[in-house]
C-alpha positions in Angstrom: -30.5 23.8 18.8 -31.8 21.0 16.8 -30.3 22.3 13.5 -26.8 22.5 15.9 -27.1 19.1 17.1 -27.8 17.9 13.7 -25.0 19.5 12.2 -22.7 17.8 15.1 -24.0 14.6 14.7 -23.3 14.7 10.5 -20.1 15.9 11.2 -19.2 12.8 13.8 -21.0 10.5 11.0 -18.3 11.8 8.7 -15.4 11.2 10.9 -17.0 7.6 11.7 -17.0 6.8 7.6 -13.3 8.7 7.3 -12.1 6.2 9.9 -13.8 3.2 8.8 -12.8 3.7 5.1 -10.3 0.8 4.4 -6.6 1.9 4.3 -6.0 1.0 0.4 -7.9 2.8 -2.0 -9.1 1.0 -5.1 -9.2 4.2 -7.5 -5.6 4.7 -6.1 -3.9 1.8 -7.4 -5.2 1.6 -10.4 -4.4 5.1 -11.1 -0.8 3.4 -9.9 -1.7 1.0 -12.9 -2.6 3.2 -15.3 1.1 4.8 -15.3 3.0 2.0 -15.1 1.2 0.3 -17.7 1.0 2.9 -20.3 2.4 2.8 -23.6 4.4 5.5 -23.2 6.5 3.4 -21.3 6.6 0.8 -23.8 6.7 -2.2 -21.2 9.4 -1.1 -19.0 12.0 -3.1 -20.3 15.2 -3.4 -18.6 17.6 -0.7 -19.4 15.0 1.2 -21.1 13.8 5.4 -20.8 10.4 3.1 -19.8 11.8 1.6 -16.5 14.0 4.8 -15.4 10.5 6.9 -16.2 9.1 3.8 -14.0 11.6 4.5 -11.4 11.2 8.3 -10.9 7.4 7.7 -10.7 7.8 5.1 -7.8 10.4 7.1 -6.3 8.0 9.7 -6.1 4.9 8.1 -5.1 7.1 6.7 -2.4 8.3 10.0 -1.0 4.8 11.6 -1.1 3.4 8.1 0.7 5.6 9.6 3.7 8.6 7.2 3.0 12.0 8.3 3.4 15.0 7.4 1.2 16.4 4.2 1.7 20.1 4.4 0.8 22.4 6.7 2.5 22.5 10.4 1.0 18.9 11.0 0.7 19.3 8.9 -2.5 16.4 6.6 -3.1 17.8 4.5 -6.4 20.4 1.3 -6.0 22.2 0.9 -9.1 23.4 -2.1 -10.7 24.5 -3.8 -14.3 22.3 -6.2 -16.2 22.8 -7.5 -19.8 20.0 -5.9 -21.8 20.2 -7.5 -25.4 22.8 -7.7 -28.1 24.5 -5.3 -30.2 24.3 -7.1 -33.7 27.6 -6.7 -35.9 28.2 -7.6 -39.7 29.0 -11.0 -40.8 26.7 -13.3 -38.5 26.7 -16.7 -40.4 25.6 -20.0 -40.1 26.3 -23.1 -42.6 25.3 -26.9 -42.5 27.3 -29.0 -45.0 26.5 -32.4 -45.5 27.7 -34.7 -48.2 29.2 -32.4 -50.5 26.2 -30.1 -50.0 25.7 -26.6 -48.2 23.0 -24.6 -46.8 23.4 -21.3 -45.3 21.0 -19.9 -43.1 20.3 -16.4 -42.4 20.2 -14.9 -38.8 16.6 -13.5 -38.1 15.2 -15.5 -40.9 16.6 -18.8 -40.6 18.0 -19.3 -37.1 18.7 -17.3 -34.3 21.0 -17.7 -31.3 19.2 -18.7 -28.1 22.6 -18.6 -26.3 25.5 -16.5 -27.2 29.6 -17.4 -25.8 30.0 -14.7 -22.9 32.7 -13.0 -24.5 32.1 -10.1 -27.0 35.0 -10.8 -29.1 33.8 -12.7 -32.4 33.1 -16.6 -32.2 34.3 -18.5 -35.4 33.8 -22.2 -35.8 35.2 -23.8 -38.9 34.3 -27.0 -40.3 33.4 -28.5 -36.9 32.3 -31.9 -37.0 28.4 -32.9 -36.0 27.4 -35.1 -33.5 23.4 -36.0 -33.2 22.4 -36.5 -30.0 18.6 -37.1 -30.0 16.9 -34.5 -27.9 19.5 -33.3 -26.0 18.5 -35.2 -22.5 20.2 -36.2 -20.0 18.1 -37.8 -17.5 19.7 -40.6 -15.3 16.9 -40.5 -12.9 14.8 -41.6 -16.0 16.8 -44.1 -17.2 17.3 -42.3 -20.1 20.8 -40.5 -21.4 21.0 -39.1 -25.1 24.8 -38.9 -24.5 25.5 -42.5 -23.3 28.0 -43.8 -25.5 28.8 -40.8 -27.9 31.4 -38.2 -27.5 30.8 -34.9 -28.4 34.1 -33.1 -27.1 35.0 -30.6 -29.8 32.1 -30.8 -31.6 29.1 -29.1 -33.0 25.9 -31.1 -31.1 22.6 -31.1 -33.1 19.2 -31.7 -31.4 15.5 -32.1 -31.9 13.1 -29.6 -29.6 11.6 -30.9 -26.9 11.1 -34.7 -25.9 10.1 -37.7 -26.4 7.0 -39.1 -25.8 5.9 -36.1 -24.2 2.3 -36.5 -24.4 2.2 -40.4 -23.3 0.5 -40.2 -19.1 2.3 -43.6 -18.7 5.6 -42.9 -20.1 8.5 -43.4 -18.0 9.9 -39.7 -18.5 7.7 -38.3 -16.2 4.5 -39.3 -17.7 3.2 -36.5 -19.9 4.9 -33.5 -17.9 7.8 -32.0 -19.1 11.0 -33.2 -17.7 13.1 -30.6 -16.1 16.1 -31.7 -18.0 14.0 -30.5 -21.2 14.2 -26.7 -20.4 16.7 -25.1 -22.8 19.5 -24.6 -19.8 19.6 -27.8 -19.0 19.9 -29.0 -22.7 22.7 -26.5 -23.2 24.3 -27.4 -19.7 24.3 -31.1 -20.8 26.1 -30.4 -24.4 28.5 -27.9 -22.9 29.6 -30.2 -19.8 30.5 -33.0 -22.6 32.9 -30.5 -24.0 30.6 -29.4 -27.2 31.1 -26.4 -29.0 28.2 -25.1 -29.8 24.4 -27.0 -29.7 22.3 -26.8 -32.6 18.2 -27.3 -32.1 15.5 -28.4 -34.6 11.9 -28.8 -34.1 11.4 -32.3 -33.4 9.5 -33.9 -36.2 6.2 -34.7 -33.9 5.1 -31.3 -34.4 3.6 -30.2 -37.4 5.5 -26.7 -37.8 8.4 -25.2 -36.1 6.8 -22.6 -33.6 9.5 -20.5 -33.0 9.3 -16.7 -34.8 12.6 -16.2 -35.8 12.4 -12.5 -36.7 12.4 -11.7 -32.7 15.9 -11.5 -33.1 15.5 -8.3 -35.8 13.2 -6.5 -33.8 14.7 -7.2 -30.2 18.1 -9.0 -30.1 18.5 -11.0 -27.3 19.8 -14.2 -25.9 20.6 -16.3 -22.6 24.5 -17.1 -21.4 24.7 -20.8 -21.2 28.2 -20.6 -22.0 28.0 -22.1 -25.8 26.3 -20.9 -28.6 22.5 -22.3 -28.3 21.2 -22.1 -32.3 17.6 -22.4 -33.2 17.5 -23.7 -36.7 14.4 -23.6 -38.9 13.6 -27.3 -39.8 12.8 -26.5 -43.8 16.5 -24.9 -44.1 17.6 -28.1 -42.2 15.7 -30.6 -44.1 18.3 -32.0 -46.4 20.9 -32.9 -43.2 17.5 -34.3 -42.0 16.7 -36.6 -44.8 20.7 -37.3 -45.9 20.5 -39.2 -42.4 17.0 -40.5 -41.7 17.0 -38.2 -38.5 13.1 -38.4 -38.1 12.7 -41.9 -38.6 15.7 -41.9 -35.8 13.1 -39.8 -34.0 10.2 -41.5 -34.3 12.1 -44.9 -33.1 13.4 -43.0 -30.2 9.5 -42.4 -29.1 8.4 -46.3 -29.7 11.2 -47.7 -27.5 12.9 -44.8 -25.6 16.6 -46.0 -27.0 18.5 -43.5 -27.5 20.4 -43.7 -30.7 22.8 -40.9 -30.6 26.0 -41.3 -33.4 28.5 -39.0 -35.5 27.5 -37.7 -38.7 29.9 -38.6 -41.2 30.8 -35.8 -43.7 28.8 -33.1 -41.9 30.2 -29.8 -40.3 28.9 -26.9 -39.7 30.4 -23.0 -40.1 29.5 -20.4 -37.5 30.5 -16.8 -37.1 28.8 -14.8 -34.6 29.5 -11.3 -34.4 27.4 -10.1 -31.3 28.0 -7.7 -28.1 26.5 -7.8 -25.3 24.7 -4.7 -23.9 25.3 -3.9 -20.5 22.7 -1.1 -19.2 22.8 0.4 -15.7 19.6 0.0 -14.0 17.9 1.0 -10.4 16.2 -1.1 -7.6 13.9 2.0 -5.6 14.3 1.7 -2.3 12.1 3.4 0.6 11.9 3.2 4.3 9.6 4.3 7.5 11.7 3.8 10.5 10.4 2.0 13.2 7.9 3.3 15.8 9.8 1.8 18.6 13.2 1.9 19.9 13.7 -1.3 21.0 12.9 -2.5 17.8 13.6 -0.6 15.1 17.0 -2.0 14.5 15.1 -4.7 12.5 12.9 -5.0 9.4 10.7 -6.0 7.3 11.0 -5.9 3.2 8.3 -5.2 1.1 8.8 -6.0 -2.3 8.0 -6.8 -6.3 9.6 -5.7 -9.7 8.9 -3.1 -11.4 10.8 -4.2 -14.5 8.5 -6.0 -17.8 9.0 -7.3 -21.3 9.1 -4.5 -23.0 8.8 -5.3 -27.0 8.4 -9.2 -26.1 11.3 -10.8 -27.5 12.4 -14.1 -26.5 10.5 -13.1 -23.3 7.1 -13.1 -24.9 4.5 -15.8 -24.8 3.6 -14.7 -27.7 6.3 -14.7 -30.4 4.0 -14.1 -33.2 3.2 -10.6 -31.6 6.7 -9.3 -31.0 7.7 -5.9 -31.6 4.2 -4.7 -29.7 4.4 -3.1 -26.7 3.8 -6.0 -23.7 2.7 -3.2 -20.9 2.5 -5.7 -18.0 -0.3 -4.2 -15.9 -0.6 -7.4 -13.9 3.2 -8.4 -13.9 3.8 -6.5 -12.1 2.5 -3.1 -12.1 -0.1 -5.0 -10.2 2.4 -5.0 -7.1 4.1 -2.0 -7.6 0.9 -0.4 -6.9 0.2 -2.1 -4.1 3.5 -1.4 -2.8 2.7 2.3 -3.0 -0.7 2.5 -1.6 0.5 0.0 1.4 4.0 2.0 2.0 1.1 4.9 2.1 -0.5 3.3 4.4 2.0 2.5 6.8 3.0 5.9 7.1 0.0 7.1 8.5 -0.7 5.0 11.0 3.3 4.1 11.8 2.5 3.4 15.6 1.4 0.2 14.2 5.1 -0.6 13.2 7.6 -1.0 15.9 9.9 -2.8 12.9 11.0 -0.7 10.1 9.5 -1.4 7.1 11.9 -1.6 3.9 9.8 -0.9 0.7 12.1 -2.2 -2.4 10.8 -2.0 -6.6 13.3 -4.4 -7.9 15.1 -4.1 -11.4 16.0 -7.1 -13.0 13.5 -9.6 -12.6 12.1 -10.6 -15.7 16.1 -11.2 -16.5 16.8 -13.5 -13.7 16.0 -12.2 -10.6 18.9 -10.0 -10.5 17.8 -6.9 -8.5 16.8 -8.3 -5.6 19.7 -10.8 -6.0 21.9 -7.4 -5.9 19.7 -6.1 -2.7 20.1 -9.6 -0.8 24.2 -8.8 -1.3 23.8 -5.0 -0.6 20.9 -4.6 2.2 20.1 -1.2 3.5 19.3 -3.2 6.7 21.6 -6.0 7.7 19.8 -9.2 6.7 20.7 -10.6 9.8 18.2 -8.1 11.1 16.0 -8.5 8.2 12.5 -10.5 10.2 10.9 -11.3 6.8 10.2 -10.6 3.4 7.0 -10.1 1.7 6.5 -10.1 -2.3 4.1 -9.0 -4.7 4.0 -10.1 -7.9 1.6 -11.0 -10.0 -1.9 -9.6 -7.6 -4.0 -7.8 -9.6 -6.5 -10.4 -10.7 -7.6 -11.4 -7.4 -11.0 -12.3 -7.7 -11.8 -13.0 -4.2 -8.7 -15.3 -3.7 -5.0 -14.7 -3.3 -2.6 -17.7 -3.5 0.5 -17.3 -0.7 3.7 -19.1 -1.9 5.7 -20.3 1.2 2.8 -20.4 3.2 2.9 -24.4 2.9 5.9 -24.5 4.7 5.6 -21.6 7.1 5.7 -22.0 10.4 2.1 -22.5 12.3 2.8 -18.8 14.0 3.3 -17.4 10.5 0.3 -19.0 8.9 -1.9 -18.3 11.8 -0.7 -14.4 11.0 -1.8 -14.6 7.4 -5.2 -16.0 8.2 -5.7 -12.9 10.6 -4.4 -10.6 7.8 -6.5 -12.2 5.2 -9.7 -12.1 6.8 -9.3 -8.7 7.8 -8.4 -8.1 3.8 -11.2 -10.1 3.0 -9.7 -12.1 1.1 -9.6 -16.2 0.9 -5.6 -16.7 1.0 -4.5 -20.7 0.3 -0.8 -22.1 0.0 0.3 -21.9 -4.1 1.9 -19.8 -6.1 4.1 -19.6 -9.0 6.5 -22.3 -7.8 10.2 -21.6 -6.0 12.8 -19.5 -7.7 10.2 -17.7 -10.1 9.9 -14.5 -8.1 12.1 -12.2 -5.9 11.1 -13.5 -2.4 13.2 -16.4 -3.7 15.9 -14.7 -2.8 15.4 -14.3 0.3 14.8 -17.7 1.3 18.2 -18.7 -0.4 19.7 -16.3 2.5 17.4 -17.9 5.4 14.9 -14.9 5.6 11.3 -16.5 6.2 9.6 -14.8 2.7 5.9 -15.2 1.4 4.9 -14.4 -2.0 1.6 -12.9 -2.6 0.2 -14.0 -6.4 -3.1 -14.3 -8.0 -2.2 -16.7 -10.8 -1.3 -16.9 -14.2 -3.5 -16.1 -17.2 -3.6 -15.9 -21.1 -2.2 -12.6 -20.9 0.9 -13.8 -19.0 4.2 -11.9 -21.1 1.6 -11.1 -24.0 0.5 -7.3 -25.4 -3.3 -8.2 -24.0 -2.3 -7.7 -19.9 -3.0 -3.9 -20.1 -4.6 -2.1 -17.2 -8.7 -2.5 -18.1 -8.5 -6.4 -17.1 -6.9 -5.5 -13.5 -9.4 -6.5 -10.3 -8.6 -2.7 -8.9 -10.7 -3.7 -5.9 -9.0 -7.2 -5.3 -5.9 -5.7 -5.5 -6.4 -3.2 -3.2 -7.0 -6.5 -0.6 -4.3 -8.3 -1.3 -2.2 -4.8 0.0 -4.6 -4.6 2.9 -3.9 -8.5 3.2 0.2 -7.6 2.9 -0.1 -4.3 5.1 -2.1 -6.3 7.8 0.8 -9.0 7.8 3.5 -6.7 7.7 1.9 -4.8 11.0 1.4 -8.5 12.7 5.3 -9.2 12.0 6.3 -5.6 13.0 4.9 -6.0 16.4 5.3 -9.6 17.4 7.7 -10.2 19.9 9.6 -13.5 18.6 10.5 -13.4 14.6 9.3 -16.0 12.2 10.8 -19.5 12.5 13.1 -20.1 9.0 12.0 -23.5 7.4 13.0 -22.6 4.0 11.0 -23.4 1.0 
């Protein structure tokens, strides 16, 4: 009898634990990891075998979590166009003359083309006149303008790199943080608006070497669309149009006093052909979905979210540019939060009382390039957004450490916040307002169609877009709470009665 009740009292023992055990498993998502991060996918780069391998695997963990497809037709992939690199063609040429001399640089040696013209048909500029324009900033707000006073309509714009007095606290351009009219598309936006042809960039003369790797372009071709060729020019090659006009002391003037001192270059042109096609490459956002557990609400949802999508070889994505042409596997960013996605949408499933609202679980395409797959979900939603409560995005979680940073949670309503507080102490988890800043993730767009969004993130590190975030530096067990934190909010939001107030960002 004693041996019976023994034997009962084990077996409610194990029941007790089984129920008890925490609904995200550790081992789990990192096995999750492990895939998704392995060199055999070679860092999942947009139209890539990596990311459609990528996207097979989720849509399968997702089925086997319970999920059912998200798109009409039992199909679980949304399909849409990205550009994925260049196609390069013979004859890509660039030439500075200046005062009866020439130098012609060599593409992926020499320069390479940080923009390219949005038409594939070749781009030939002949004999196009130069314009210097200091650094290429256009900052009102600043009291400072590098294109006050000189016209640059027809012509070929050359630049330094970056900005003047950029490591001065008390200078008036935003003491000694970057500008936003420094970044690249603003530079290019200011020189195209003016009517320039194409913008040509130097390294400014305040840093010791140029720092850009210009074979990139050999081992990955790849460049933005501002619209104008954008040409990265290695300062040695460009050193004689450098000293024929006393650009550096120009520079070094433009740091004392902030003037600029933008003119023509007489008797320089420059010759540019550019031979290069874009790549356009279908891809796949994965889409899964557990209807509702009740009928009077299971007309609305809840998306669950983060890209799937990396670096692959680095390119001009990498944060490293010495190190392209290795694999970048992304473990962190963000086969962090696909994982999570998985063992959450897992989760869900078995306990889908909990969920009145259906729950939309989306891996997004496209993001390292712009956002662009869950732009192309926010335009074709399996659920109305209208309908659509919230959204809740994972990027960037699995280096938790005890801590979670919630972007949007600043300016969430008190209802909202008071929900992730709940969530995060049942995760165990300290969760604080931060994150990568607005527009850097997909919940951003979301919020740019008035659907209250959070973004989950545990911060940047020095493997950010380099070779080194591979799966052996991932917090498996911190990840795993910032699901349980995610899964705990999405059950809170699912069965509320009201929807979150929108306050945007």
């Amino acid at each position: 009898m004693r041996q019976r009740l023994a034997s009962v009292c084990l077996l409610v023992l194990v029941a007790a634990v089984a129920l008890a055990a925490p609904p995200v498993v550790p081992d789990r998502v990192l096995d999750h990891i492990r895939f998704l991060a392995a060199d055999d996918l070679r860092g999942r780069a947009n139209g890539s075998e990596g990311l459609e391998r990528a996207a097979e695997y989720i849509a399968r963990q997702f089925r086997e979590a319970g999920l059912g497809p998200g798109l009409r037709g039992s199909d679980w992939f949304q399909p849409f166009e990205l550009n994925a690199g260049l196609t390069v063609g013979e004859g890509n040429a660039l030439s500075v003359n200046t005062r009866g001399r020439s130098v012609r640089l060599s593409l992926g040696q020499s320069y390479l083309p940080l923009s390219v013209s949005p038409s594939d048909t070749a781009v030939v500029l002949d004999n196009v006149p130069v314009v210097f324009a200091g650094y290429g900033i256009s900052a009102p707000s600043h009291n400072y303008d590098d294109y006050e006073g000189v016209d640059v309509g027809g012509k070929a714009v050359l630049i330094f790199s970056h900005e003047p007095q950029e490591s001065q606290s008390d200078s008036r351009l935003n003491g000694a943080r970057p500008l936003q009219e420094t970044t690249l598309y603003n530079k290019a936006m200011a020189a195209r608006s003016r009517g320039a042809r194409a913008l040509v960039v130097v390294s400014d003369p305040s840093h010791r070497s140029d720092d850009v790797n210009y074979r990139t372009f050999t081992v990955e071709a790849d460049a933005e669309d501002h619209g104008i060729p954008v040409l990265r020019a290695r300062r040695d090659e460009m050193a004689p149009l450098l000293q024929a006009h006393g650009l550096d002391e120009v520079a070094a003037a433009i740091g004392r006093d902030l003037m600029p001192r933008s003119r023509a270059l007489p008797g320089t042109t420059i010759d540019y052909t550019q031979r290069l096609a874009v790549r356009r490459r279908t891809v796949r956002n994965v889409i899964g979905m557990l209807p509702g557990a009740s009928d009077a609400k299971d007309e609305q949802a809840i998306v669950l979210g983060g890209h799937y999508d990396h670096v692959g070889l680095g390119g001009r994505l990498s944060s490293s540019p010495e190190r392209v042409g290795e694999i970048h596997n992304g473990a962190d960013d963000n086969a962090s939060g696909i994982a999570a996605l998985v063992e959450i949408a897992r989760a869900a499933a078995v306990d889908r009382r909990r969920f009145p609202r259906t729950l939309v679980f989306v891996a997004f395409a496209g993001e390292e390039r712009g956002l662009l797959g869950s732009a192309h979900y926010a335009e074709h939603p399996v659920v109305p957004l209208a309908d659509t409560v919230a959204m809740i995005n994972l990027d960037m979680v699995g280096r938790a450490n005890g801590r979670v940073e919630v972007g949007g949670l600043s300016n969430a309503p008190a209802s909202l916040r008071a929900d992730v507080e709940a969530a995060a102490h049942a995760a165990g988890l300290d969760a604080r307002a931060g994150g990568p800043g607005a527009g850097r993730s997909d919940d951003s767009n979301f919020i740019d169609r008035r659907v209250p969004a959070l973004h989950f993130f545990t911060g940047f590190h020095d493997d950010y877009h380099r070779p080194g975030d591979d799966w052996d530096r991932i917090d498996a067990t911190g990840t795993a709470r910032v699901a349980t934190l995610a899964l705990e909010l999405a059950a809170r939001l699912a069965a509320r009665d009201d929807r979150p107030e929108f306050t945007g960002r």
